[in-house]
C-alpha positions as CSV (number, residue, x, y, z in Angstrom):
1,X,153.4,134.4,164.1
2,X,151.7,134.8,160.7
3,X,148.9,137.5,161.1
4,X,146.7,137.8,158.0
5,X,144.2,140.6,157.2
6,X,141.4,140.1,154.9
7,X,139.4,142.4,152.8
8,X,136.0,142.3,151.7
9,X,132.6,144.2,151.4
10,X,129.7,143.2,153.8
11,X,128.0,140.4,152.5
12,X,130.8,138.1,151.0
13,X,131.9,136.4,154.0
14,X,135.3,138.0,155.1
15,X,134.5,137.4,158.5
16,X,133.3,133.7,158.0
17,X,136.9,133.4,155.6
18,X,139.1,134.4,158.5
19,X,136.9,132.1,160.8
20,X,137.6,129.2,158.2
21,X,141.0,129.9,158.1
22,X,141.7,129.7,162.1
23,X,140.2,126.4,161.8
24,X,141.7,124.9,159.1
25,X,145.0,125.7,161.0
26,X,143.6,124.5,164.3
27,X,143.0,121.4,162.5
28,X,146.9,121.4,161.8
29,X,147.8,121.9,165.4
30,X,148.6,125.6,165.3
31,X,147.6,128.1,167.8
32,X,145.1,130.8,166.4
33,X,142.7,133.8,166.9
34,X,140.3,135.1,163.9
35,X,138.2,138.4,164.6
36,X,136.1,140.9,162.5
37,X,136.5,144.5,162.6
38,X,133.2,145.9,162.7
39,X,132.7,150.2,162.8
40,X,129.1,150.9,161.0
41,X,129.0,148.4,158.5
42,X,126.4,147.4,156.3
43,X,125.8,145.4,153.3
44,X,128.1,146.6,150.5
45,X,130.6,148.5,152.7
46,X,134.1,147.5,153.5
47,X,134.5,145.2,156.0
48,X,138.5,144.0,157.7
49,X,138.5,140.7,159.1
50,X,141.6,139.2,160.9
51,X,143.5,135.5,161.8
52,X,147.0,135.0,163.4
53,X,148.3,131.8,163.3
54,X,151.3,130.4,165.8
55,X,153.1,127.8,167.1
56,X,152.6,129.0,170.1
57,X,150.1,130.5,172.2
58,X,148.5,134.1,171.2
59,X,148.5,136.5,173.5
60,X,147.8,139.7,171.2
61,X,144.7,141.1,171.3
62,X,145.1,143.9,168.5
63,X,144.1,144.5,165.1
64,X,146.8,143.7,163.0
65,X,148.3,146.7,161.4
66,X,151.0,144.7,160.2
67,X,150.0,141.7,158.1
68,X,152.3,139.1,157.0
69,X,149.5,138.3,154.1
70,X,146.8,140.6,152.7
71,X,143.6,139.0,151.2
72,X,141.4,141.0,148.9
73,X,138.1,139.4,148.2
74,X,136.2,142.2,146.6
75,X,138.8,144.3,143.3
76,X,137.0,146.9,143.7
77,X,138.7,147.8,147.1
78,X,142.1,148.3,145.4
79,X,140.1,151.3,144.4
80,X,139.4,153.0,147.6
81,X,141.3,151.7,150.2
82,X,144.8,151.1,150.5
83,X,145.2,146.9,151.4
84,X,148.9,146.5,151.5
85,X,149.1,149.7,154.3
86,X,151.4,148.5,156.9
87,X,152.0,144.8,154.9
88,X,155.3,143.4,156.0
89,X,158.6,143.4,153.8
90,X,158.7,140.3,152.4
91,X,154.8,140.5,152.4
92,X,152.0,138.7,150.1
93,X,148.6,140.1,148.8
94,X,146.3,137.5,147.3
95,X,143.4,139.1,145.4
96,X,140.1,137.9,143.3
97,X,140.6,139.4,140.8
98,X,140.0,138.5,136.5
99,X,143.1,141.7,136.0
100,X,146.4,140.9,134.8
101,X,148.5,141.3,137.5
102,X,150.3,144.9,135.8
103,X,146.9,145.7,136.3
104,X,146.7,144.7,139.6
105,X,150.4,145.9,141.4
106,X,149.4,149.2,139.5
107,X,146.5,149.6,142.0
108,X,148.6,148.6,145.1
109,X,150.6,151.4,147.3
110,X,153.2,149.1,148.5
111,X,155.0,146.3,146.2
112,X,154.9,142.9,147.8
113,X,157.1,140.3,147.4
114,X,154.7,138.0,146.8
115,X,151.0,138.6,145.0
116,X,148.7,135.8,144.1
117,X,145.7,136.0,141.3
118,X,142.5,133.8,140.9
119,X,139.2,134.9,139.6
120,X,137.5,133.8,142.7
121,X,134.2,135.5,141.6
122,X,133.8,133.5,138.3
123,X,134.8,129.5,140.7
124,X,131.9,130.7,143.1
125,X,129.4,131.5,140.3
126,X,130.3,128.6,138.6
127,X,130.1,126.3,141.4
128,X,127.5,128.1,144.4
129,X,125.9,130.1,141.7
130,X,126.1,132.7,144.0
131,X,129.3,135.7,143.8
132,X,130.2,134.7,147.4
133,X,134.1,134.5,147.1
134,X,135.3,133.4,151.0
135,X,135.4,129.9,150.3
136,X,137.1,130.1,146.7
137,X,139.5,132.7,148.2
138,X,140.6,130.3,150.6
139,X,142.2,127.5,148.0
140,X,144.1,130.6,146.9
141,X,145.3,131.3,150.6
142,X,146.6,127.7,150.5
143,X,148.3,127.6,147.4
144,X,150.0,131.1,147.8
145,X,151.2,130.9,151.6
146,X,151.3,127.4,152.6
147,X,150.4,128.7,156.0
148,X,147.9,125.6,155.7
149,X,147.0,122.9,153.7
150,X,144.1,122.4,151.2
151,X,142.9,119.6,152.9
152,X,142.3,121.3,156.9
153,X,141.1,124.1,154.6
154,X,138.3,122.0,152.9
155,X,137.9,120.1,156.4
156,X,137.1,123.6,158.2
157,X,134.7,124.6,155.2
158,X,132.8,121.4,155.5
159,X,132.4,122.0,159.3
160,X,130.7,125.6,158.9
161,X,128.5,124.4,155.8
162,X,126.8,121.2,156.0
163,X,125.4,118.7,153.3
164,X,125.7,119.6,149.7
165,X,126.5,123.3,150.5
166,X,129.8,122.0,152.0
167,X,130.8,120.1,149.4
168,X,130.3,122.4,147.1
169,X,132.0,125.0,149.0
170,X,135.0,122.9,149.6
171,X,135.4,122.2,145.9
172,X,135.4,126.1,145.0
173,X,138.4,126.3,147.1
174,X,139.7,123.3,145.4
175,X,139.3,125.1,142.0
176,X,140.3,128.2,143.1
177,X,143.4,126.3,144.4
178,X,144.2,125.1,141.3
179,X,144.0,128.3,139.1
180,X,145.8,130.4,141.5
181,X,148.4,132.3,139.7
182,X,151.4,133.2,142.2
183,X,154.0,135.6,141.2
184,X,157.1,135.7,143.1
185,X,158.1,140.0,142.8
């Protein structure tokens, strides 16, 4: 089972990303769950959304509290809370982020074996005009893990935004895909 925990503030679609994410594996025939964690959130605040992915079926009805793959969507988190707390040995932590990625592993607690960079802030403004990153993030999930392809990725996004807003959501992940710098550590 690959369990992946996402990171975000209210607002920028961590929930929705994990949701996107169980579907684009779906769409590959996996088994999967996705689920927020909500305590007194608001707009702004930290928000933990999760997805587990199998071959088989799911029967865990936890948090996860140790991910295979951490996803940071807002930097600023690396800040104040600790992402990579429980990440498995052998872990990866993909991050939008514009910091080198000295920068970045100086912020984490834990060393993974795997961290992944792409300014997913700068494709969404480019492309949505809008600093929404769950989309973007995604192509950077798919590059880094291979835990699903681009193209159930950009399938699922199309699904959960119609018309013009798909499209264009579907090729910030492309981008975001494409610029995604992984660094085996």
């Amino acid at each position: 089972m690959i369990e992946i925990r996402f990171h975000g503030r209210g607002g920028q679609g961590a929930v929705t990303a994990a949701n996107i994410l169980a579907s684009a594996a779906f769409k590959q025939g996996k088994y999967v769950q996705a689920f927020p964690f909500f305590g007194v959130e608001r707009r702004g605040a930290p928000v933990t959304a999760f997805t587990r992915i199998d071959d088989k079926p799911i029967r865990i009805k936890t948090q996860i509290y140790e991910p295979d793959i951490v996803v940071v969507l807002d930097p600023s988190l690396l800040d104040t809370v600790d992402v990579t707390a429980g990440l498995k040995d052998g872990g990866t932590v993909i991050v939008n982020t514009e910091k080198s990625k000295d920068e970045v592993l100086a912020k984490l607690k834990k060393k993974p074996a795997k961290l992944a960079l792409v300014d997913a802030t700068t494709i969404a403004l480019d492309i949505l005009g809008l600093p929404i990153t769950n989309t973007a993030i995604l192509g950077a999930v798919a590059k880094a893990t291979g835990v699903v392809e681009l193209k159930y990725v950009q399938e699922a996004i199309k699904e959960t935004f119609s018309g013009t807003l798909g499209e264009k959501n579907a090729k910030a992940a492309e981008e975001a895909f494409n610029k995604t710098v992984v660094y085996e550590l």
